[in-house]
C-alpha positions in Angstrom: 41.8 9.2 8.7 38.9 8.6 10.5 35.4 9.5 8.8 32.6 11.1 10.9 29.8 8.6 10.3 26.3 10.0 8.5 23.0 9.6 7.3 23.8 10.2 3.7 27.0 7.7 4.1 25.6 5.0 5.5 22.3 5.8 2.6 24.7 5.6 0.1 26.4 2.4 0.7 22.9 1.1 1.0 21.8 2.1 -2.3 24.8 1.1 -3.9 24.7 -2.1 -1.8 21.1 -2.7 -3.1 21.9 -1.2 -6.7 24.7 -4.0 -7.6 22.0 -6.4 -6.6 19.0 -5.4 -7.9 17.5 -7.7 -10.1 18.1 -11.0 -8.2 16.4 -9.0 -5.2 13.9 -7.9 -7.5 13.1 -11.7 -8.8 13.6 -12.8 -5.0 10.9 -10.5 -4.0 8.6 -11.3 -6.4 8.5 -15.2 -6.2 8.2 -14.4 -2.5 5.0 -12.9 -2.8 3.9 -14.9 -5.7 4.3 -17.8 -3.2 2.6 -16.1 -0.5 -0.2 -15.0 -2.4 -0.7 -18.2 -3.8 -0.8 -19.4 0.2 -3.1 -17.0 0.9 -5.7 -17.5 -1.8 -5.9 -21.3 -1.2 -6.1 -20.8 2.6 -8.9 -17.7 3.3 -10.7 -15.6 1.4 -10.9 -12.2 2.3 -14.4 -11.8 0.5 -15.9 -14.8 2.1 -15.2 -13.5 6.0 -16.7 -10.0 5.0 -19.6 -11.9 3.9 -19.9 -13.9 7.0 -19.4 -10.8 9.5 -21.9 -9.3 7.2 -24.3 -11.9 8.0 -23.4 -12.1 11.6 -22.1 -15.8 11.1 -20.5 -17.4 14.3 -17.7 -18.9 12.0 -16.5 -15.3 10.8 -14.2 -14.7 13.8 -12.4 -17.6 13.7 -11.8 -17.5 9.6 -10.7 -13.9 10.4 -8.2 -15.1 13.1 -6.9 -18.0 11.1 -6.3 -15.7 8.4 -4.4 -13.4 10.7 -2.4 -16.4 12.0 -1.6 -17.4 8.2 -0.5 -13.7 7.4 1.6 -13.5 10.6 3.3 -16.9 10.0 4.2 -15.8 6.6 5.3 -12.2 7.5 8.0 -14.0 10.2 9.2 -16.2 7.4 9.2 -13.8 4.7 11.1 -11.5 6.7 13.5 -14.0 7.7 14.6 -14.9 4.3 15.0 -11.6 3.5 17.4 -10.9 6.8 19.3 -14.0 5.2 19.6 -12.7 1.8 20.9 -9.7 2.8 23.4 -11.6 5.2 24.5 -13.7 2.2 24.9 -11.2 -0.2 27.2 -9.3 2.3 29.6 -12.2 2.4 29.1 -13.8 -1.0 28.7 -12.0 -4.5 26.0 -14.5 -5.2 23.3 -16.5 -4.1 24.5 -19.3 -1.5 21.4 -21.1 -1.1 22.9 -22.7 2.0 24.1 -19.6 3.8 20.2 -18.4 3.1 19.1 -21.7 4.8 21.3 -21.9 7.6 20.4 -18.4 8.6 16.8 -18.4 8.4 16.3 -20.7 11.3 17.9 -18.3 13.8 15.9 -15.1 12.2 12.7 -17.2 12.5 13.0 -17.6 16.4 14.6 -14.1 17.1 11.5 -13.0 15.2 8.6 -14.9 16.8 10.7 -14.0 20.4 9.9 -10.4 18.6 6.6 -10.5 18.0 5.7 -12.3 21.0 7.1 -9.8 23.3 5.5 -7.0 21.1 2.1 -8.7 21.6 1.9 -8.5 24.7 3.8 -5.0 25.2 1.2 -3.7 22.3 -2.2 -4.4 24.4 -0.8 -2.9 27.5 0.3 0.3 25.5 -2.8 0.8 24.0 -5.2 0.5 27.2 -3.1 2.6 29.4 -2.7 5.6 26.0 -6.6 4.9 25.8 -7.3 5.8 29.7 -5.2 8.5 29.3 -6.8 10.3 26.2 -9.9 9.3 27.8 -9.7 11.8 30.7 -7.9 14.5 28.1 -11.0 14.2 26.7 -12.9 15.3 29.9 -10.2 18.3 30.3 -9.6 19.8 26.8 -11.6 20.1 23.4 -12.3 17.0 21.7 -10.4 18.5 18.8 -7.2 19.0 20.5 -7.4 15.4 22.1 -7.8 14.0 17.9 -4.8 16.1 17.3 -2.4 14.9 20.2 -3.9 11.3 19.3 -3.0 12.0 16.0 0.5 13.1 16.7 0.9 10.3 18.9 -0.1 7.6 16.8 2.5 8.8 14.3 5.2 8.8 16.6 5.2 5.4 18.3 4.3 4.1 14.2 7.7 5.3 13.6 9.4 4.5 16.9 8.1 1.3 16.4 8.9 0.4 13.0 12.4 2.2 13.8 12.4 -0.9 16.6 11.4 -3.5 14.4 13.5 -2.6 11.1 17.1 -2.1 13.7 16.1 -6.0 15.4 16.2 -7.2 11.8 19.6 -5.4 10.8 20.8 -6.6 13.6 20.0 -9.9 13.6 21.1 -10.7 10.2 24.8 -10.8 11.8 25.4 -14.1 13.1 26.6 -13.5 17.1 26.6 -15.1 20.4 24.5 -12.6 22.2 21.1 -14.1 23.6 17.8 -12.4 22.1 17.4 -10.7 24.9 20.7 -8.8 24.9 20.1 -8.2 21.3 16.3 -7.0 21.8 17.5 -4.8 24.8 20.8 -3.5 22.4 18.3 -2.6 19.4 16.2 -0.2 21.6 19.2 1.4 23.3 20.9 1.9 19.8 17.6 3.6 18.4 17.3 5.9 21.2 21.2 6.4 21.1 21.4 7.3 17.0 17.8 8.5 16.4 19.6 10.9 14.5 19.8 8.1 11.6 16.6 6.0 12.6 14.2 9.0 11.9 15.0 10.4 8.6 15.0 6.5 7.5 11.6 5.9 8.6 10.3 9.0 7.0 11.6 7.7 4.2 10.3 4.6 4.4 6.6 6.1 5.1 7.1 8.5 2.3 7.8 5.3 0.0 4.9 3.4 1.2 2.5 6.2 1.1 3.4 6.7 -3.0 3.4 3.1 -3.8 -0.3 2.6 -2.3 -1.4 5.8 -4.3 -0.4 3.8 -7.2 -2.2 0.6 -5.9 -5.6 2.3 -5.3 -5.4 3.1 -9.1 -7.0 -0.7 -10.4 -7.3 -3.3 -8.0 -6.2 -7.0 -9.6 -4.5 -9.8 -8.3 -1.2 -8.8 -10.9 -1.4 -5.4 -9.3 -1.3 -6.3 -6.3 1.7 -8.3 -6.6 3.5 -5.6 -8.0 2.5 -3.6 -5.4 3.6 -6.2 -2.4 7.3 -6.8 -4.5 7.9 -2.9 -4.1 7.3 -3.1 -0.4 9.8 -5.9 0.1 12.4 -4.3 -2.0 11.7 -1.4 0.4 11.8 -3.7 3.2 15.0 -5.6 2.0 16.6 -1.8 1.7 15.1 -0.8 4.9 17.1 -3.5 6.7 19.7 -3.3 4.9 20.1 0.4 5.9 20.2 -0.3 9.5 22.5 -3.3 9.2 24.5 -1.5 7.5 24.4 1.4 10.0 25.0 -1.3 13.2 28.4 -2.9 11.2 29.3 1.0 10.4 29.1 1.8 14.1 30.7 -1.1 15.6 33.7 -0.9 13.1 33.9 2.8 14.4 33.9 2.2 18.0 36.6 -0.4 17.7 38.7 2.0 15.8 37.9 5.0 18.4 38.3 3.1 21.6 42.0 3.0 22.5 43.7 -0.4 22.9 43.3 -2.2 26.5 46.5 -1.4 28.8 47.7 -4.3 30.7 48.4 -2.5 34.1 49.9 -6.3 35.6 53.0 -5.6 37.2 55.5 -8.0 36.1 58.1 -9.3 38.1 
């Protein structure tokens, strides 16, 4: 008998999913940011460009960008394994170091195809949503303008993220499609099942908000590793959710759509 699909079921197989698996996601995540942190400290330091901008230094911006460039390189990677991990674990019951590898590669360039269309989607966004709360700003009280910016902001932070998390679910299935058809399938699924999509990313928000409440308790380096390994087991679940939620829906449209008829007349 056919089962209505759900939020709560297709939460539930992710927990469970990420529950049997916890503590080798747990120690995957946290050599990942060890690594990363590690990367990070040897390449800028944070400190230093606040210094330089401080003392109006030419060489501040371009520390600050190659920092930025570091942190985005390492996000795309980062992200990638993780997309891989969770692809291997749904085919294996342990790690296959060479089902993570031969998967990261094809992550990697759907994700800087990503990014690169975001960046330059992004600037265009915010100039035209500037211009526009510009002249509100002429027309209606300036506190009326904060709150609709305000509203605003949070809903494209979680359109957006919704965007993102749904390309990386779906992406962790190996297919034929072209990025294109998979970018353009990920924005028609989240405005399809936003019904799913939005009580994730509150979630997800929720999460995130609580975790930096504890971070802003003591600010040290072991701190703040703990504190970036609880946002990629969050991220690993986040994806997980919606990749689970794309193989949930195609599994049910294959089992709702009746069989092709052959209408060929045969002689």
């Amino acid at each position: 008998m056919q089962t209505e699909l759900s939020f709560s079921i297709v939460f539930t197989q992710t927990v469970n999913f990420i529950r049997n698996r916890f503590w080798s996601i747990a120690l995957i995540s946290l050599l990942l940011n060890i690594v990363s942190s590690l990367i990070l400290k040897n390449s800028v330091d944070p400190v230093i460009i606040t210094q330089l901008f401080q003392a109006k230094s030419p060489s501040a911006f371009p520390l600050f960008l190659k920092m930025l460039l570091i942190k985005l390189v390492l996000f795309i990677i980062i992200d990638s394994i993780l997309i891989a991990v969770i692809y291997n674990y749904s085919v294996n019951n342990y790690l296959n170091l060479n089902t993570v590898l031969s998967r990261m590669l094809p992550n990697v360039l759907n994700m800087i195809g990503f990014e690169l269309i975001f960046l330059i989607i992004l600037p265009i966004i915010f100039l035209f949503a500037g211009l526009i709360f510009m002249i509100l700003g002429l027309i209606v009280p300036k506190a009326l303008v904060v709150f609709l910016f305000a509203v605003v902001a949070i809903v494209f932070a979680i359109f957006f993220n919704a965007i993102y998390y749904n390309f990386c679910g779906l992406i962790a299935q190996p297919t034929t499609k072209t990025f294109f058809e998979k970018f353009a399938e990920c924005n028609r699924s989240i405005l399809t099942h936003w019904r799913f999509a939005l009580p994730m990313m509150l979630i997800y928000f929720l999460v995130v908000f609580v975790i930096s409440l504890f971070n802003t308790l003591d600010n040290n380096i072991f701190l703040s590793v703990i504190y970036s390994t609880l946002l990629t087991i969050l991220n690993i679940f986040t994806i997980c959710f919606f990749y689970r939620l794309n193989m949930l829906l195609t599994s049910n449209k294959s089992t709702l759509e009746p069989p092709e008829q052959n209408n060929s007349l045969i002689i």
